[in-house]
C-alpha positions in Angstrom: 126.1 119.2 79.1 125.3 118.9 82.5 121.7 120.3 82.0 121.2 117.9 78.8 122.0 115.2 81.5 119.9 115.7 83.8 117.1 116.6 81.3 117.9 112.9 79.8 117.5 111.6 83.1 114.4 113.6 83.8 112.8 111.5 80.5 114.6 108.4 81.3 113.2 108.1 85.2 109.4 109.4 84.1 109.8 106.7 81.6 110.9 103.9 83.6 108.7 100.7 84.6 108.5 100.2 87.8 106.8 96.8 88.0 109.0 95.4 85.4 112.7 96.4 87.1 111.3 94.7 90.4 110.4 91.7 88.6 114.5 91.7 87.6 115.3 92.4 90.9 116.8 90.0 93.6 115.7 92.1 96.2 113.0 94.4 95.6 113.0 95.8 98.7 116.5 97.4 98.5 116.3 98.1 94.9 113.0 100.5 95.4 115.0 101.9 98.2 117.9 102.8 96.1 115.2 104.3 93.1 114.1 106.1 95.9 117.8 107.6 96.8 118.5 108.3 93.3 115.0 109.6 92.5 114.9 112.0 95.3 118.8 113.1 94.3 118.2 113.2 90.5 114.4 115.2 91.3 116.2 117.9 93.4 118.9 118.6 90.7 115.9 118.4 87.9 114.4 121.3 90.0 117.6 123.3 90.4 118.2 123.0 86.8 114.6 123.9 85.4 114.5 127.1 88.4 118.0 127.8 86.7 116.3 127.7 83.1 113.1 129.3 83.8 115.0 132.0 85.1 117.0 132.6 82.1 113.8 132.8 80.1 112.4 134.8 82.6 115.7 137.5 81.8 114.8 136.8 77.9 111.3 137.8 78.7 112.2 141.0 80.5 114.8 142.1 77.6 112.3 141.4 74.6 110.1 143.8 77.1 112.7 146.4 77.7 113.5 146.3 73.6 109.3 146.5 72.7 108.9 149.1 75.2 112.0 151.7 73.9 111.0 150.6 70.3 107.5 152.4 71.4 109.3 154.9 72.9 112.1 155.8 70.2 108.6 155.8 67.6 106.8 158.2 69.9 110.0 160.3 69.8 110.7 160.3 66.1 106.8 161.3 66.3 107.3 164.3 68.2 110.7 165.3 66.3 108.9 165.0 63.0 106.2 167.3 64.2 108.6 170.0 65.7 110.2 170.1 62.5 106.7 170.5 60.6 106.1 173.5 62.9 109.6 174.8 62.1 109.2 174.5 58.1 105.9 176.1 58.5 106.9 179.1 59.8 109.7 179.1 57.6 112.7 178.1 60.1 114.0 175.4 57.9 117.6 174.9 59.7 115.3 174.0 63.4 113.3 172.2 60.5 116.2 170.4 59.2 117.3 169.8 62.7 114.4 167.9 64.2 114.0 165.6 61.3 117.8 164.3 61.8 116.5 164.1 65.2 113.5 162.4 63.9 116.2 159.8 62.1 117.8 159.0 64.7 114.9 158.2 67.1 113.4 155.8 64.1 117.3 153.7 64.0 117.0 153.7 67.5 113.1 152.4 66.9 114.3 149.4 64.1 117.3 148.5 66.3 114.9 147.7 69.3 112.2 146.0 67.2 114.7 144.1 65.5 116.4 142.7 68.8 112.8 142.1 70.0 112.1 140.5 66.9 115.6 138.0 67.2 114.6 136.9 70.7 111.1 135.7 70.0 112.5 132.2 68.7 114.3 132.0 71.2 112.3 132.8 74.4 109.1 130.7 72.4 112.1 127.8 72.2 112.5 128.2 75.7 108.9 128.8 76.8 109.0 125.0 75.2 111.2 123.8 76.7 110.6 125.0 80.5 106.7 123.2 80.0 108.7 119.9 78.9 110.5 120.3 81.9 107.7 120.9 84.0 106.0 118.4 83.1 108.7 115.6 83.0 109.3 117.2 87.0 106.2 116.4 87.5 106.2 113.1 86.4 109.4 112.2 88.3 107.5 113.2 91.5 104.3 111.1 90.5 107.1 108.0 90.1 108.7 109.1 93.3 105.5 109.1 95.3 104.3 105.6 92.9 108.1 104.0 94.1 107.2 105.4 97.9 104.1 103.5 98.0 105.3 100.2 96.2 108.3 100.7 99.1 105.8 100.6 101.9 103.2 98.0 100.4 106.2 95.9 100.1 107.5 96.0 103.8 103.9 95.7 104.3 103.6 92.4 102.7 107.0 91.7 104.5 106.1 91.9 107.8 102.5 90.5 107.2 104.4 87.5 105.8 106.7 87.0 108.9 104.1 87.5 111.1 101.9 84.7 109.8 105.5 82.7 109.4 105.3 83.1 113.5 101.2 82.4 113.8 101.4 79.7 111.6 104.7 78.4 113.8 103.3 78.9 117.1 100.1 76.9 115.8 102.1 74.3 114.9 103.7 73.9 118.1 100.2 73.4 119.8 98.8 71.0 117.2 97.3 68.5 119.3 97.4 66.3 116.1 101.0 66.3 115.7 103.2 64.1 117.9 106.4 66.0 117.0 104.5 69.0 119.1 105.1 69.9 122.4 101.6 69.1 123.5 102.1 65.8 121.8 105.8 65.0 123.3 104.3 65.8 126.7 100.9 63.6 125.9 103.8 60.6 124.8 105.2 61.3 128.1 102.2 61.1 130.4 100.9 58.0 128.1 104.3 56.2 129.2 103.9 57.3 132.8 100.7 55.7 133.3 101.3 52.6 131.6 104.5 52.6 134.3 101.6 53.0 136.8 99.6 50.2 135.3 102.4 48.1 135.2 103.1 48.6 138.5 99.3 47.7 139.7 99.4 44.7 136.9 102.7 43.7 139.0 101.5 44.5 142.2 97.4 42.2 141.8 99.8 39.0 140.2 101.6 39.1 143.3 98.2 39.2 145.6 96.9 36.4 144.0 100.0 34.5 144.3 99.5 35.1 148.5 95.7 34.2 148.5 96.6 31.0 146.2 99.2 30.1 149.3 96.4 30.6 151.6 94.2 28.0 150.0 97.2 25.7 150.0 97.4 26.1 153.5 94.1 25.7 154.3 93.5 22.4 152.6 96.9 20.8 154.2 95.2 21.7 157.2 91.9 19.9 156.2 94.6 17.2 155.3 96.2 16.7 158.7 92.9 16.9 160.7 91.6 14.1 158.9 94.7 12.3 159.5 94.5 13.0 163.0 90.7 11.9 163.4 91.7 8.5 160.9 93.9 8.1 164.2 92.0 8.7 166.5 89.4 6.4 165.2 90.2 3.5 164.3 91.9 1.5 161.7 89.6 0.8 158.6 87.3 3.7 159.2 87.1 6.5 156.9 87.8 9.7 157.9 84.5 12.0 158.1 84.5 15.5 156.5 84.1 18.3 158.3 80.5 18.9 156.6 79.8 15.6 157.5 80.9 16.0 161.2 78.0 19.1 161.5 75.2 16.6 159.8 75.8 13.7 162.5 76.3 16.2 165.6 73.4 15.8 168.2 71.1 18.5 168.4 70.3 19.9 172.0 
């Protein structure tokens, strides 16, 4: 039973589909690890089991041997018997004559009991023979799955880590992307933007107030105009209007 079980499993694993279970699966990845596992485990107790059954064929083999060989060997004897009793009857000794063809006898029962247990195990070790090539074969076809789950196993970590790596390229582009203002590049652009229109501001603040100083100055300047004419109205008489100071230079003397 155990042998038919592993046999079973020896069709049942050469048999199986490999693309299709991983389609089923949740988690390829630990599922063609486990076929693996039980691959490896169910391929070294295949190989026990068909050493263990080619060596019983091999014993079969070596018996229907031994039985051939004595069968040629008991002929050859009931041969040679026969002929010493020939001799014997010739020369008119018929109780040695007598006594080499019982000899004779014997030798050709030994003769048909080897043929016929020769004969018995041929179905048997031909059975066999079968059965050890089925074996063989189906062996090897568990270690052509083994070797087909191996490299699916390692083209899918492969895939794996190629994904997470271009998970973490694609990631680290993302954070760079000059285009996108939830980048770091673009918070820190949003930041530098808002320090210099703080620094514009603060120039913006800084002219309005200039002007506001220069605009005094004029103010200042024509209240002074204001109060000299005043003064020279005064000075001059009532009536009299009180010259500008561009007038003033055109009527000065000239020396």
């Amino acid at each position: 039973m155990v042998k038919q079980s592993i046999f079973g499993r020896i069709a049942t694993l050469a048999k199986a589909n490999i693309n299709a279970m991983l389609d089923q699966a949740e988690d390829p990845q630990k599922m063609l690890d486990q076929m693996v596992r039980d691959y490896s485990n169910s391929i070294a107790e295949a190989e026990s089991a068909v050493a263990q059954t080619i060596g019983n064929l091999r014993m079969l083999q070596e018996d229907y041997n031994e039985d051939r060989e004595n069968a040629r060997n008991w002929g050859n004897k009931a041969l040679a018997a026969s002929k010493k009793a020939d001799e014997y009857r010739t020369s008119g000794d018929a109780p040695d004559a007598e006594k080499f063809d019982n000899l004779a006898k014997v030798a050709i029962q030994r003769q048909i009991t080897a043929e016929n247990e020769a004969k018995g195990a041929e179905p048997t070790i031909a059975s066999q023979t079968e059965i050890v090539e089925k074996l063989k074969t189906g062996l090897n076809q568990m270690k052509g799955k083994l070797n087909e789950l191996t490299s699916k196993r390692d083209e899918l970590i492969a895939r794996s880590r190629t994904a997470a790596a271009q998970a973490q390229v694609h990631d680290a582009m993302k954070s760079i992307d000059f285009m996108d203002p939830t980048s770091e590049v673009g918070r820190f652009e949003e930041k530098i933007r808002r320090e210099e229109a703080r620094v514009l501001g603060q120039a913006e603040l800084a002219n309005s107030s200039l002007d506001s100083q220069f605009e005094s100055l004029e103010d200042l300047g024509e209240q002074s105009e204001i109060e000299a004419r005043l003064a020279a109205l005064k000075s001059g008489g009532s009536g009299a209007s009180a010259p500008s100071a561009i007038e003033q230079g055109e009527d000065s003397p000239k020396y």
